[in-house]
C-alpha positions as CSV (number, residue, x, y, z in Angstrom):
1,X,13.6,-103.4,16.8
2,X,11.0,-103.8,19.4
3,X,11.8,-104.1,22.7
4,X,12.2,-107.5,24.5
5,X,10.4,-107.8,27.8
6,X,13.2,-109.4,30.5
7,X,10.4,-112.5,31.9
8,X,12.2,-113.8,28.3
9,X,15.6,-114.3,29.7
10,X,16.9,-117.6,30.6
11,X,20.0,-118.1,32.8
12,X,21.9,-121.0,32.8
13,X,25.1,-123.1,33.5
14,X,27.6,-122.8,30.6
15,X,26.8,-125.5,28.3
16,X,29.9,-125.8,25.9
17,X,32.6,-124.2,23.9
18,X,29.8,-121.9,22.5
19,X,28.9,-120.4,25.6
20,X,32.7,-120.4,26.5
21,X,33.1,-118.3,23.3
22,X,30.2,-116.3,24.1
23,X,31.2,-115.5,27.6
24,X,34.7,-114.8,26.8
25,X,33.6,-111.9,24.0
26,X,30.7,-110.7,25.8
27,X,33.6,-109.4,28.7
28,X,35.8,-108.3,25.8
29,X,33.4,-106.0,24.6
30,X,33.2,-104.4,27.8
31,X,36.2,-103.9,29.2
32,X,38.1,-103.2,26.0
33,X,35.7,-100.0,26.2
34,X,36.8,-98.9,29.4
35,X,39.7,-100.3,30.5
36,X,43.1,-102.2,28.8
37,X,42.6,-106.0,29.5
38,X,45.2,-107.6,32.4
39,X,46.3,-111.3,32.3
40,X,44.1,-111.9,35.3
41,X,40.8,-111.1,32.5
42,X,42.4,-113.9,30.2
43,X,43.3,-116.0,32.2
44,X,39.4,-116.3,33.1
45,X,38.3,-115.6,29.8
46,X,40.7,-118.6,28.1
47,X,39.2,-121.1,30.6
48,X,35.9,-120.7,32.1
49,X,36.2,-123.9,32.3
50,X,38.7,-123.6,35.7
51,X,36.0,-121.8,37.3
52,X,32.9,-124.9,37.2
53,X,36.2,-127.3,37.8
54,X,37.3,-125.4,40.8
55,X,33.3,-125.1,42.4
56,X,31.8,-122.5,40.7
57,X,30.0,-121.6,37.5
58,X,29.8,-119.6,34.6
59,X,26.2,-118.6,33.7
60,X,24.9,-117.4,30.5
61,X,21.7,-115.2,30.0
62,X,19.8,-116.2,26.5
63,X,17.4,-114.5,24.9
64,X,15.3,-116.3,22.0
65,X,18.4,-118.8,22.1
66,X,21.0,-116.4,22.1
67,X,23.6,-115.7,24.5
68,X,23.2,-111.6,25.5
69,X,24.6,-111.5,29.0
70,X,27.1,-113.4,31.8
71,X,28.7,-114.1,35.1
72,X,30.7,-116.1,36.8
73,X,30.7,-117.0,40.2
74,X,34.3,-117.5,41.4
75,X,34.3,-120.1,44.6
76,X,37.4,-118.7,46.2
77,X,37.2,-121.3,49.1
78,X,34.7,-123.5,49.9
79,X,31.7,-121.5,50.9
80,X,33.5,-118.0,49.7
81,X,32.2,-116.2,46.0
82,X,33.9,-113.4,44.0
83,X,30.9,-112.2,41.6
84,X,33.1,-111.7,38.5
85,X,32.9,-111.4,35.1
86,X,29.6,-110.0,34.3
87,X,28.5,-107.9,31.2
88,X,25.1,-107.8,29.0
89,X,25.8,-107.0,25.2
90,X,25.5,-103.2,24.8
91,X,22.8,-104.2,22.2
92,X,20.5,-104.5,25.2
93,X,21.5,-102.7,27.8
94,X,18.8,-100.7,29.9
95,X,16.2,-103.6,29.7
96,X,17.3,-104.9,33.1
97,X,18.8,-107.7,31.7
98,X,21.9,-107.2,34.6
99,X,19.3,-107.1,37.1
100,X,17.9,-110.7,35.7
101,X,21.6,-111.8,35.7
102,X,22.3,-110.6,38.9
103,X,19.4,-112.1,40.6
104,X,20.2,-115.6,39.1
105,X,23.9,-114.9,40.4
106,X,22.7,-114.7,44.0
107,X,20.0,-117.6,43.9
108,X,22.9,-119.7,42.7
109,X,25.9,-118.7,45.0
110,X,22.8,-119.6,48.2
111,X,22.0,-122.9,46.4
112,X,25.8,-123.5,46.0
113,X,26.3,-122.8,49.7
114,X,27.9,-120.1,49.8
115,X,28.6,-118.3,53.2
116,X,30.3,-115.0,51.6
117,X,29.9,-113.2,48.2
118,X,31.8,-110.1,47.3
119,X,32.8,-108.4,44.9
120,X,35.5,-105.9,42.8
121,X,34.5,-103.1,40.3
122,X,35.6,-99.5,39.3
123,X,33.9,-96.7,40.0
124,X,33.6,-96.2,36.0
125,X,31.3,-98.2,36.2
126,X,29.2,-96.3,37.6
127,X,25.7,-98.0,36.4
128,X,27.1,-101.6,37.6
129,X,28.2,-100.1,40.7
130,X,24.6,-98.7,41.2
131,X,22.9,-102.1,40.6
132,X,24.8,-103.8,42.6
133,X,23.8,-101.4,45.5
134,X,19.9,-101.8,44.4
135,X,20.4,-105.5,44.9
136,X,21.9,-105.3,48.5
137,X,25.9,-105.0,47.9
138,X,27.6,-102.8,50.2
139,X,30.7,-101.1,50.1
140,X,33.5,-102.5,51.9
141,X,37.4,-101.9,52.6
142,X,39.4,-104.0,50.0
143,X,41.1,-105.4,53.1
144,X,38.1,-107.1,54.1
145,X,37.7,-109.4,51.1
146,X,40.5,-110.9,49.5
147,X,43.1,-109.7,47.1
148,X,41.4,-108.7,43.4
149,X,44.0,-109.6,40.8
150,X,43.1,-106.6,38.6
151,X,44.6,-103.5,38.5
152,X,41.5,-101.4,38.1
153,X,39.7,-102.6,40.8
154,X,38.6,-99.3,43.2
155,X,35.2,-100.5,44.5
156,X,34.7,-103.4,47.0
157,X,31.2,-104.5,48.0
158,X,29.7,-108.0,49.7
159,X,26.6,-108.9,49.7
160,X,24.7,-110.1,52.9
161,X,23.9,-113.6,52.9
């Protein structure tokens, strides 16, 4: 297989129950590798839906049509953005396909408004964790953002708007 170059990608809005699907396995994959999934992942993962109803979106990166990465962008309160939920297929990982994500991510949440964006990982993560410090995250107290729902949660960044 040869390698794709990232200026491919397209990110945008879920469009359906396909990229619903798409979203919800994509995050599967992940965190079934690392971690055991909590209710607060399904909850999330049975209803992106919520998340566009409730002010924010669910984007999906495509590559030659097909979904390969995701995020959502959790309003919290108006103004106020959990980055959540975002994985690229291990198929192609290392192509900066999470820096294409993440970029989108952030030109959204500013176009949406948004006065604060944060976010919860794990340390485990430890590849995430880095990108997200590339892109401008810092680390924070968990008491400065608001409560993450997940039990693995043990890094806490925001990002400067």
């Amino acid at each position: 297989m040869t390698q794709q170059t990232v200026s491919a990608i397209v990110v945008a809005p879920m469009a359906g129950p396909e990229d619903a699907r798409a979203f919800k396995d994509l995050n599967l994959e992940w965190i079934e590798a690392f971690f055991a999934v909590e209710a607060a992942d399904l909850a999330t993962l049975d209803d992106p839906q919520a998340i566009v109803e409730h002010g924010g979106e669910v984007l999906i990166a495509r590559l030659d049509g097909a979904a390969i990465g995701c995020v959502a962008l959790v309003q919290e309160e108006p103004g106020v953005f959990e980055l959540s939920k975002m994985a690229v297929s291990p198929r192609f990982r290392g192509r900066g396909i999470g820096r294409v994500v993440l970029t989108a991510a952030i030109d959204r949440v500013r176009a949406l408004g948004a006065t604060e964006f944060f976010l919860a990982s794990n340390a485990r993560l430890a590849s995430a964790v880095h990108l997200y410090e590339t892109m401008g995250f810092v680390h924070v107290p968990p008491s400065e953002l608001p409560p993450s729902p997940y039990d693995r949660a043990d890094v806490f960044m925001r990002y400067p708007l």
